[in-house]
C-alpha positions in Angstrom: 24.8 -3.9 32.4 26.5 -7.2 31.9 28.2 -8.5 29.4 26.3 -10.3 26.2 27.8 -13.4 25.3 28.1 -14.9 22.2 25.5 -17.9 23.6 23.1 -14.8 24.3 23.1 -13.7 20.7 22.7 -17.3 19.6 19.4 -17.6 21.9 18.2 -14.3 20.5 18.4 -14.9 16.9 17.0 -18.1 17.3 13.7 -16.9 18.9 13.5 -13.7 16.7 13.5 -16.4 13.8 11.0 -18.3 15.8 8.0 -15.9 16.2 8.6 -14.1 13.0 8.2 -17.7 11.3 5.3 -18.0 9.5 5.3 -21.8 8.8 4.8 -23.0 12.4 2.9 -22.5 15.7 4.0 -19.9 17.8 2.6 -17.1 18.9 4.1 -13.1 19.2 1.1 -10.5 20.7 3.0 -7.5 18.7 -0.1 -7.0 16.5 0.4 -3.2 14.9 3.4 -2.3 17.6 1.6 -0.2 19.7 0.4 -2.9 22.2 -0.3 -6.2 23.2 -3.7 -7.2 21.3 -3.7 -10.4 23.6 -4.4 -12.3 20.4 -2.7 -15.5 21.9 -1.8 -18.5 19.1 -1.6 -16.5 15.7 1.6 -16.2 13.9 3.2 -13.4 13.2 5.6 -11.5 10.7 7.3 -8.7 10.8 7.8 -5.5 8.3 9.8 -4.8 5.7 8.8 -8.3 4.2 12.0 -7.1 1.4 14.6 -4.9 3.6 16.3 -3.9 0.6 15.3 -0.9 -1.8 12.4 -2.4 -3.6 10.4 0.2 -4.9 7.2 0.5 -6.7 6.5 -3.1 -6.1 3.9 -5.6 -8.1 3.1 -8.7 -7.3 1.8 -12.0 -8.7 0.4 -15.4 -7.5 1.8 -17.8 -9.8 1.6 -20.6 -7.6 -1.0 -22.6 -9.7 2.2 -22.6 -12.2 5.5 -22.1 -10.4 4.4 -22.9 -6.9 5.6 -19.5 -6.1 4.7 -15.4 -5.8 6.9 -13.3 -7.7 8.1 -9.6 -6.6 9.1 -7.0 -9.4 10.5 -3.3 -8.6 11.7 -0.5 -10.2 15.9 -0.7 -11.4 18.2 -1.0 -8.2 21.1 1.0 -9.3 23.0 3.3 -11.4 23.0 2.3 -14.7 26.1 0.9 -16.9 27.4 0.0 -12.7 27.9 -4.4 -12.8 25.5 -4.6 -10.0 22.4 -2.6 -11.4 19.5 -4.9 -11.1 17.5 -3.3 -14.1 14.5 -5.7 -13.3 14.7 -7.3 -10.0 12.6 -10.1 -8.9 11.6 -11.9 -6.3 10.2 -15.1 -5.0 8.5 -16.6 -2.4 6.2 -19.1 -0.7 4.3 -17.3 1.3 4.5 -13.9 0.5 6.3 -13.0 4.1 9.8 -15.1 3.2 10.9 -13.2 -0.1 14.5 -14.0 -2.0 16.3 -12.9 -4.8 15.5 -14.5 -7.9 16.6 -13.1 -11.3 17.4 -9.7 -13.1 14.5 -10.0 -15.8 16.6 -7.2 -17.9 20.0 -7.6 -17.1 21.9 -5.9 -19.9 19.4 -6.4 -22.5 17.4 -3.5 -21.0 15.2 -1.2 -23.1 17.0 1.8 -24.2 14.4 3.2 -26.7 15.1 6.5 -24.5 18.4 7.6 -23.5 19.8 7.8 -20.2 16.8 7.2 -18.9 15.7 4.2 -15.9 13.0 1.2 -15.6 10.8 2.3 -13.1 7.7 1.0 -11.8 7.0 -2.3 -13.9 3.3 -4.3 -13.9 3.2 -8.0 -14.2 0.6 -9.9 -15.6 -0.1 -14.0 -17.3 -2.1 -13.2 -19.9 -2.7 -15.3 -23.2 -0.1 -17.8 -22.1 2.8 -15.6 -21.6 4.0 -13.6 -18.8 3.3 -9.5 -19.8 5.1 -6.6 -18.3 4.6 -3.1 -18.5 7.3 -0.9 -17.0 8.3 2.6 -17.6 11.7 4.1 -18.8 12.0 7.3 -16.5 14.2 10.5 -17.0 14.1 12.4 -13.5 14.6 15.7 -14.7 12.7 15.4 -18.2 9.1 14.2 -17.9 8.5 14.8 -21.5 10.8 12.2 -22.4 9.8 9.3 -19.6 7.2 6.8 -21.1 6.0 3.3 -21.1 6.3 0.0 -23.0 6.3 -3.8 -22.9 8.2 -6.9 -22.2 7.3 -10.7 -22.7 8.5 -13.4 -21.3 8.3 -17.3 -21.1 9.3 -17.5 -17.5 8.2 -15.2 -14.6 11.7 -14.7 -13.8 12.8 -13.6 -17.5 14.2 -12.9 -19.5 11.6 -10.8 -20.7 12.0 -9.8 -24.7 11.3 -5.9 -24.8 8.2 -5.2 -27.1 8.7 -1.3 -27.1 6.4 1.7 -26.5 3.0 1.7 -25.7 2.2 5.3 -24.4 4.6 8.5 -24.8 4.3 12.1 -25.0 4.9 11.4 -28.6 2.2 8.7 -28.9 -0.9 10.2 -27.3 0.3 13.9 -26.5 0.2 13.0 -22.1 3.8 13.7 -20.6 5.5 11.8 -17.5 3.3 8.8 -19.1 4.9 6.7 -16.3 3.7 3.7 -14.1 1.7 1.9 -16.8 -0.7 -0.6 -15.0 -3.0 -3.5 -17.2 -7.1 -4.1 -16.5 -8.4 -6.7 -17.7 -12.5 -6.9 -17.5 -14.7 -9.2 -17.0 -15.6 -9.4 -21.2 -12.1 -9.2 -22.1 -11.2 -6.0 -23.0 -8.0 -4.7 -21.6 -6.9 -1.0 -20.3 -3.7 0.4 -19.4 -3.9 3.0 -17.1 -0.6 5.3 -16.5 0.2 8.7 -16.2 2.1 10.7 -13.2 2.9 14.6 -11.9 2.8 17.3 -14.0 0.7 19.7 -15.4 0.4 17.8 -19.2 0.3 14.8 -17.2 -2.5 13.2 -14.5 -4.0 9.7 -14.6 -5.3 8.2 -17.5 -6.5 5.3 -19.4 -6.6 3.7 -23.1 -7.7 0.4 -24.2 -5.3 -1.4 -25.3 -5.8 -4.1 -28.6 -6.8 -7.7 -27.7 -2.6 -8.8 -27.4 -2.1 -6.2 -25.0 0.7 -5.1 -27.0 -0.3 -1.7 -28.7 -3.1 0.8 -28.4 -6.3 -0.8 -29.9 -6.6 1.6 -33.5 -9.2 4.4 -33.0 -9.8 4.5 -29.3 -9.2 7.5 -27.7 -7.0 8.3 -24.0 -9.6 9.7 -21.0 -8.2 11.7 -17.8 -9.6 10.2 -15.0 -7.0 11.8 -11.9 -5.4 15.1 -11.3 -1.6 15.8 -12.3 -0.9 15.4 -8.3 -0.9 11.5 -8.0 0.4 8.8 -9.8 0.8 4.4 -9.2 -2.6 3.8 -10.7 -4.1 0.1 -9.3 -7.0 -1.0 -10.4 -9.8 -4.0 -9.4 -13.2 -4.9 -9.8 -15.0 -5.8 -6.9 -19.1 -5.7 -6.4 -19.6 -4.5 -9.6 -17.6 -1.5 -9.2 -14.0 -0.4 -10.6 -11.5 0.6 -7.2 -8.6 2.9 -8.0 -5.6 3.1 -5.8 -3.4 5.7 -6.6 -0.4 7.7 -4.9 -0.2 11.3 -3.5 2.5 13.2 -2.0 6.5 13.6 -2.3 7.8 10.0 -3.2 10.9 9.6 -2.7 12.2 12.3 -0.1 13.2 9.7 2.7 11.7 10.5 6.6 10.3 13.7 4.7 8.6 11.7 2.2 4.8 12.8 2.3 3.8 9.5 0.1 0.2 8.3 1.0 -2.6 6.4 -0.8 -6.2 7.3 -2.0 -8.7 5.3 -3.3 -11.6 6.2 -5.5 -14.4 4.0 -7.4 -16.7 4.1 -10.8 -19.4 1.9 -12.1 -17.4 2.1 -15.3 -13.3 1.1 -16.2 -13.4 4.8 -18.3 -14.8 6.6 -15.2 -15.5 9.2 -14.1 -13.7 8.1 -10.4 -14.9 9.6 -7.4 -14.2 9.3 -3.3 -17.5 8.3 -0.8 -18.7 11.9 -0.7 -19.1 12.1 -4.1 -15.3 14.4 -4.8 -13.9 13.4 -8.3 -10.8 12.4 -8.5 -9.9 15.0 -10.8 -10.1 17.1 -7.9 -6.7 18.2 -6.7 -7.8 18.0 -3.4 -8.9 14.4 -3.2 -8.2 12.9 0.0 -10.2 9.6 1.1 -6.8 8.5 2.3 -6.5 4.9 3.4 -2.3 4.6 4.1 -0.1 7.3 5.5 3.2 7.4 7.5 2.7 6.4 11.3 3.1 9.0 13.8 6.6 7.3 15.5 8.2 7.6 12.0 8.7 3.9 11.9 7.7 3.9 8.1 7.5 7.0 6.3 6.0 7.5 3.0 4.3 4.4 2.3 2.5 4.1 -1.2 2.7 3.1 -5.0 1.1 -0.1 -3.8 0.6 -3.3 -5.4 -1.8 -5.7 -6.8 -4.2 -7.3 -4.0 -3.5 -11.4 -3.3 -5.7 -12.8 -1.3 -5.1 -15.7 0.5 -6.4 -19.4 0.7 -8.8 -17.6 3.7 -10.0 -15.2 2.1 -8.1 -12.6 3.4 -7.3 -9.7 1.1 -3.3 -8.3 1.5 -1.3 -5.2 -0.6 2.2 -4.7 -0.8 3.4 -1.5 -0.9 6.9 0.1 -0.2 8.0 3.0 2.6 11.2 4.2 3.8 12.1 2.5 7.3 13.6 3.8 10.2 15.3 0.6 10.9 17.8 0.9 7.7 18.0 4.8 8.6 15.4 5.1 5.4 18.0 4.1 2.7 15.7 3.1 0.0 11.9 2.3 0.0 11.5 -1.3 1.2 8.6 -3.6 0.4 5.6 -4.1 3.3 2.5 -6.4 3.1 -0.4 -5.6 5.4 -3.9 -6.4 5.3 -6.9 -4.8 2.9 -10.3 -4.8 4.8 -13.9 -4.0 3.1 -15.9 -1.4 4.8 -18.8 -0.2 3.8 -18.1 -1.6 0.2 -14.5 0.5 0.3 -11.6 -1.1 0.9 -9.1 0.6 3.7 -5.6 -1.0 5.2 -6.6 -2.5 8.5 -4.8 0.5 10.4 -4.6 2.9 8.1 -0.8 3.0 8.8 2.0 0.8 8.0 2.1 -2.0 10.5 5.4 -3.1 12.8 4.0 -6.4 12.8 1.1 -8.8 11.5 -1.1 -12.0 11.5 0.8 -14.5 8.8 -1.4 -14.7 5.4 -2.8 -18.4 5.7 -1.9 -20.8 3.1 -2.7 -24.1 2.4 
């Protein structure tokens, strides 16, 4: 074999930079890594879109504001360490090119629990204002992890901690974790949370017309069994879509992570797959993302909200352990939603290597 030379190494980076560009015109035939798909002209990038540990991703287009789409994760770090990232964010143009932006946190975290972690935040602009809903996580003591609130001027922070919203203590569900807003069509607003655990599941409340707190005399409904969690919801066709998350999370290449979706004609349920199986049913499996076969990515799920682009093109981040960093850390993907038959499905059903650019104007 001969020897590489520094000029080779210059040559290759370039062109690797070249094809995974999403800006320009050239062309890659890698399609889902498994083949040419001859599909000569389209631009391509490549997955993890974040290479870092970026789990538990959500997503917003705030382009019509900023110009840009923000990432948000759960914490990156041990906590009380200098380079903890309790809230961090990202931006980009394109949602393919992503840097780091801001800690939204930093050390004016919420501690309302102790020792615990912000896991698995929500962002959303409503009422002029950017709202997030995040949880603060204890591992080992699901009875203590719950949900609250944050506000914030900018998208990057710093968001102002409102508090609780949903606890054990509150409304009597443990492990109320991954909090996730709904707003319909006539206004009214729904936080849906909840995680493993046998005084846990999936379930919903409507929340008061600030978002903030629960609206007074509403009551919580279960609408998923205690063996998924990282509720998403969207309307679409006059029905409700729930994507949620099944499976060990965060085992690395033994991760079993994978993502069902369900659907209701109402925000309050009940949720049920294409054959009619509720989702209260252990057992649920209309499974539209799992770990590919070659172990490339491993445990994709907790998937965020869909963008679609300026084509009409639906896409979902999501994050899975990768091969390529020898699956330290869940990094962040984007691949493609498709509707079938009125259900939406991931295009391959597996994480992808590689993918047609989203198109933007």
């Amino acid at each position: 074999m001969r020897e590489i030379r520094q000029l080779d190494i210059v040559l290759i980076t370039i062109i690797a930079t070249f094809v995974m560009s999403c800006g320009g015109g050239s062309s890659s035939s890698e399609g889902n890594g498994s083949g040419n798909n001859n599909e000569d002209q389209k631009v391509y990038y490549r997955n993890p879109v974040i290479k870092n540990n970026c789990p538990d991703p959500t997503v917003i287009d705030d382009r019509t504001r900023t110009g840009y789409f923000y990432a948000y994760s759960t914490q990156n770090g041990t906590s009380g360490n200098a380079d903890c990232k309790y809230l961090p964010i990202y931006k980009s143009k394109d949602m393919v090119h992503w840097e780091f932006a801001a800690d939204g946190f930093g050390v004016h975290r919420p501690q309302w629990v102790d020792n615990s972690r912000v896991w698995a935040p929500d962002i959303n602009y409503v009422n002029g204002q950017y709202v997030l809903y995040y949880a603060l996580g204890v591992w080992d003591s699901p009875n203590l992890s719950s949900s609250g609130v944050a506000v914030s001027d900018s998208p990057t922070g710093p968001f102002v901690d409102k508090g609780e919203v949903v606890s054990l203590k509150t409304i009597g569900v443990a492990n109320a974790i991954d909090p996730m807003l709904f707003i319909d069509d006539d206004g009214r607003k729904y936080l849906y949370f909840g995680s493993y655990g046998s005084n846990s599941g999936i379930w919903v409340i409507e929340l008061a017309d600030d978002g903030l707190t629960i609206k007074e005399g509403t009551e919580i409904v279960r609408l998923g069994a205690d063996n998924m969690e990282g509720t998403y919801v969207i309307k679409r066709d006059g029905f409700y879509f729930m994507f949620n998350s099944k499976g060990s999370c965060c085992s690395g290449e033994s991760s079993t992570y994978h993502v069902v979706v369900s659907r209701s004609n109402s925000p309050l349920g009940p949720f049920s797959g294409p054959e009619g199986t509720l989702l209260t049913d252990s057992n649920y499996s209309n499974t539209i993302l799992s770990s590919r076969n070659d172990k490339v990515f491993v445990g994709p799920g907790h998937d965020a909200q869909i963008i679609t682009d300026d084509s009409g093109q639906d896409w979902m981040a999501y994050h899975a352990y990768w091969r390529g960093n020898d699956y330290d850390g869940r990094c962040m993907n984007l691949d493609k939603i498709v509707w079938k038959s009125g259900w939406p499905r991931f295009e391959y059903e597996e994480p992808t290597v590689s993918s047609v650019c989203p198109s933007w104007k």
